[in-house]
C-alpha positions in Angstrom: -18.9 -26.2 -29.8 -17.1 -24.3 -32.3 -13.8 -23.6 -31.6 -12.3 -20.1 -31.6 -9.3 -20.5 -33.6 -8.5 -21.0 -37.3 -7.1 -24.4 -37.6 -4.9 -26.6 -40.2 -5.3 -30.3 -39.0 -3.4 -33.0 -40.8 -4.4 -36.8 -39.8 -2.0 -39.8 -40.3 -3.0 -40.9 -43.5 -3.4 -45.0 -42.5 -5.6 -43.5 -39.2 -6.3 -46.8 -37.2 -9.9 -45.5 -36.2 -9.4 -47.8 -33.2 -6.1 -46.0 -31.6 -5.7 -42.9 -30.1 -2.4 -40.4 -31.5 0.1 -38.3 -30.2 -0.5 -34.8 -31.6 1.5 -31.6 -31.4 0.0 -28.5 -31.7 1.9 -25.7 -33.1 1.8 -22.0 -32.6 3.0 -19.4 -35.0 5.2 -16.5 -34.9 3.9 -12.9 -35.0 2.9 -11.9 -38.3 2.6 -16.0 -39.5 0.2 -18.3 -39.8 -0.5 -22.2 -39.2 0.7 -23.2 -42.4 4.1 -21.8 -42.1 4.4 -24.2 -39.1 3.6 -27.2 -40.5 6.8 -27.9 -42.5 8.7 -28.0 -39.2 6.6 -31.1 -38.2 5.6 -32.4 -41.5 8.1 -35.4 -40.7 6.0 -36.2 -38.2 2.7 -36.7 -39.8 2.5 -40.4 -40.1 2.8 -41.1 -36.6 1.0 -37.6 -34.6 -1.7 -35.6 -35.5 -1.0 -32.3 -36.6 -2.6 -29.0 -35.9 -1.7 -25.5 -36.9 -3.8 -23.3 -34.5 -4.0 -19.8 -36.4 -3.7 -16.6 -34.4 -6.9 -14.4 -34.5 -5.3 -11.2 -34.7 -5.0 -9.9 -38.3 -0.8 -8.6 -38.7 0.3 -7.4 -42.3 -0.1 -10.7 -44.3 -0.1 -12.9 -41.1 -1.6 -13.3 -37.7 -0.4 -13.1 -33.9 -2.3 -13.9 -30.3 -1.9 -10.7 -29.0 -0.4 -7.6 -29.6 2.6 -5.5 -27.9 2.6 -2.2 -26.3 6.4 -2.5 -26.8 8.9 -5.3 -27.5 8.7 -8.0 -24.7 5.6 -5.9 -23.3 2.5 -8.0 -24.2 -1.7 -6.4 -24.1 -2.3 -7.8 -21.4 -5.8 -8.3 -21.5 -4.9 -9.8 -25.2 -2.2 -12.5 -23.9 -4.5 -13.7 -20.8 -7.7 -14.2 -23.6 -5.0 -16.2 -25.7 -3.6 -18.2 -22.6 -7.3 -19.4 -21.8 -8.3 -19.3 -25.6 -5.5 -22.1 -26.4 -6.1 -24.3 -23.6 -10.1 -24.4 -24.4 -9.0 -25.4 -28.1 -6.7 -28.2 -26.4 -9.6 -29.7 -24.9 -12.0 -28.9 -28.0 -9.7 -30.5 -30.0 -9.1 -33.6 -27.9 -12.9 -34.3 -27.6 -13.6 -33.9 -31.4 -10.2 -36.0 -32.4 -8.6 -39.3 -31.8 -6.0 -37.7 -29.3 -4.4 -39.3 -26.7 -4.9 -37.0 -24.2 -1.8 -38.2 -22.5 0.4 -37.7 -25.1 -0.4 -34.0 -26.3 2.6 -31.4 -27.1 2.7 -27.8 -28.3 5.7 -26.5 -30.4 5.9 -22.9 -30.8 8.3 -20.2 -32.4 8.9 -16.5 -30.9 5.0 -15.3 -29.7 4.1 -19.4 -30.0 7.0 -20.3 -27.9 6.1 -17.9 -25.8 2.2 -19.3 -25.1 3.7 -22.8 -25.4 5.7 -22.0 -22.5 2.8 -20.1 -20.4 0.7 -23.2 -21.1 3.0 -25.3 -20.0 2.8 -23.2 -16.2 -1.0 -23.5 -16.5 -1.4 -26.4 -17.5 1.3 -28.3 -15.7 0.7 -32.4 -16.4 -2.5 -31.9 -18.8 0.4 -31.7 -21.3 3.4 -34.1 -21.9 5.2 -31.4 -23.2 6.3 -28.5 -25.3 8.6 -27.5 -27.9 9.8 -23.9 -27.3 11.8 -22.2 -30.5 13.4 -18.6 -29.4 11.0 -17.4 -26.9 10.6 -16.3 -22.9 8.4 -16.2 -20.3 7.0 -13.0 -18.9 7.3 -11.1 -15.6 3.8 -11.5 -15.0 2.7 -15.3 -16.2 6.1 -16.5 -13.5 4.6 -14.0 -10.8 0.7 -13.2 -11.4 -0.8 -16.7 -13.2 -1.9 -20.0 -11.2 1.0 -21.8 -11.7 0.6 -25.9 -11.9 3.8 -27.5 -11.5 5.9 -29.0 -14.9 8.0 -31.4 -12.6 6.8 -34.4 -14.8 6.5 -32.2 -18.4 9.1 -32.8 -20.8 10.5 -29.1 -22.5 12.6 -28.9 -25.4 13.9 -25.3 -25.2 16.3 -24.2 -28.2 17.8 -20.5 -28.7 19.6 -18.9 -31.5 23.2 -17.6 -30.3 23.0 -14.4 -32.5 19.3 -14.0 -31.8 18.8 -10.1 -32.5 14.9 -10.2 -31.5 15.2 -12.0 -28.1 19.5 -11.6 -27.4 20.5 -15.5 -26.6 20.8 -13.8 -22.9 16.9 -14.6 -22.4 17.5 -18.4 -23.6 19.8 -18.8 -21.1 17.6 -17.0 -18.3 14.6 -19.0 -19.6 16.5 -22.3 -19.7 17.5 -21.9 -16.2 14.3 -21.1 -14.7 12.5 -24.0 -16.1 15.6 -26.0 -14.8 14.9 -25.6 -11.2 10.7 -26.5 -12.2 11.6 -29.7 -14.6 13.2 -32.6 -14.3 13.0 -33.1 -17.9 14.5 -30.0 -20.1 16.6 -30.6 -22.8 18.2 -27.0 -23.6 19.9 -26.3 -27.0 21.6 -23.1 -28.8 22.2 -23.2 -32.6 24.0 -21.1 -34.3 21.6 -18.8 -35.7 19.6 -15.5 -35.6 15.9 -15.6 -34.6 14.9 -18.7 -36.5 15.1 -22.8 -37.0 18.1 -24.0 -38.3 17.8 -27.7 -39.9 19.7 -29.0 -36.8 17.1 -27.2 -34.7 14.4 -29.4 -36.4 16.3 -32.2 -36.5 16.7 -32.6 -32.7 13.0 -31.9 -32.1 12.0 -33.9 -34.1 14.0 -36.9 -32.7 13.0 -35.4 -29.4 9.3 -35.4 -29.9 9.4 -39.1 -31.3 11.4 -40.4 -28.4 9.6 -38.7 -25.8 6.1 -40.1 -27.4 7.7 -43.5 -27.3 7.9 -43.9 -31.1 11.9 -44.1 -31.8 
C-alpha cells in the first residue's frame, strides 16, 4: 500500500530491531508543513518514533488537511476525507514500522489539533493519546461522527490566554467537554498568542514520556 500522505519519519537512532516504540505522530498547522513540527518533539527522538504527516492541500509555501469556507467553518467533504485519510495512515504506518500499537499518540497545533482531537472521538482506545496545541472540536464531529469513547485516552490540551485566532474562550469550552468524556486530561493555558511557548513544550514533553512509561 502506499500511503496517501507526505511523511517525515525519524527512527531512534540505536533501533533495537527486536522492540516495538512509542511514536507520536504530529499534524501541522494551516499553511506548515511536517518539518516545522518536528522541533517540538525532536527531544523525543531517542526513545519514540517520529512522524511528521504532511497535509495534501497546497497553502502559500505550506500545506493544510482541508480548507475553510470561513474561520472555524471546515469543507466538509475535505475534513471527513482527512479524518479517515489520517487514521488509514495510522494503521499503514503501524504495519510498515516497529510501532507499538498500544502506545501511539498524535500532537497537533491549530488545524492538527484540531484532527488530533477528532481522531481521538473516532478512534477512541486505538490511540493512547493526543497532544492538542490551540485547537477545538467542531459542531458536527461532537454531534454527526461515530463517536468511540476516550474514557481510558490520555489528552494533553494546552491554550494560549491571548490566543487571537481561536479566543482562549474555546480552550476553556474544549477543555471542559473532553472533561466529562476522559478521565485522563491534563489542561494547561500559557501565556501566549496562538502558538508554543517553551513551557508549552516543556510540559508535553514530560507529559508524553510519563504517560509512555519512559520518565
Amino acid at each position: 500500500m502506499t500511503p496517501f500522505y507526505e511523511y517525515d519519519i525519524h527512527l531512534p537512532v540505536k533501533l533495537d530491531p527486536s522492540k516495538k516504540y512509542p511514536v507520536v505522530f504530529t499534524l501541522h498547522g494551516k499553511g506548515s508543513n511536517e518539518k516545522n513540527m518536528y522541533g517540538l518533539v525532536e527531544p523525543l527522538k531517542e526513545e519514540f518514533i517520529l512522524i511528521g504527516i504532511r497535509g495534501n492541500l497546497r497553502l502559500g509555501i505550506g500545506y493544510q488537511y482541508y480548507d475553510l469556507r470561513s474561520l472555524g467553518n471546515p469543507i466538509r467533504e475535505q475534513f471527513d476525507e482527512a479524518a479517515k485519510r489520517l487514521e488509514a495512515f495510522i494503521a499503514y504506518a503501524t504495519e510498515n514500522y516497529p510501532i507499538d500499537p498500544a502506545k501511539r499518540y498524535l500532537l497537533g497545533f491549530s488545524q492538527g489539533a484540531i484532527l488530533s482531537m477528532t481522531l481521538a472521538l473516532t478512534m477512541g482506545d486505538k490511540l493512547k493519546g493526543i497532544v492538542a496545541l490551540n485547537g477545538y472540536v467542531p459542531d458536527f464531529v461532537k454531534t454527526e461522527y461515530p463517536l468511540r469513547s476516550v474514557r481510558e485516552v490520555s489528552i494533553f490540551i494546552s491554550h494560549g490566554e491571548y490566543d487571537s485566532v481561536f479566543p482562549v474562550r474555546i480552550g476553556h469550552e474544549t477543555a471542559a467537554y473532553f472533561k466529562d468524556l476522559s478521565s485522563r486530561l491534563d489542561f494547561h493555558l500559557y501565556p501566549t498568542d496562538h502558538g508554543v511557548s517553551e513551557a508549552n513544550q516543556r510540559d508535553f514533553l514530560e507529559w508524553l514520556k510519563r504517560d509512555a512509561g519512559l520518565a
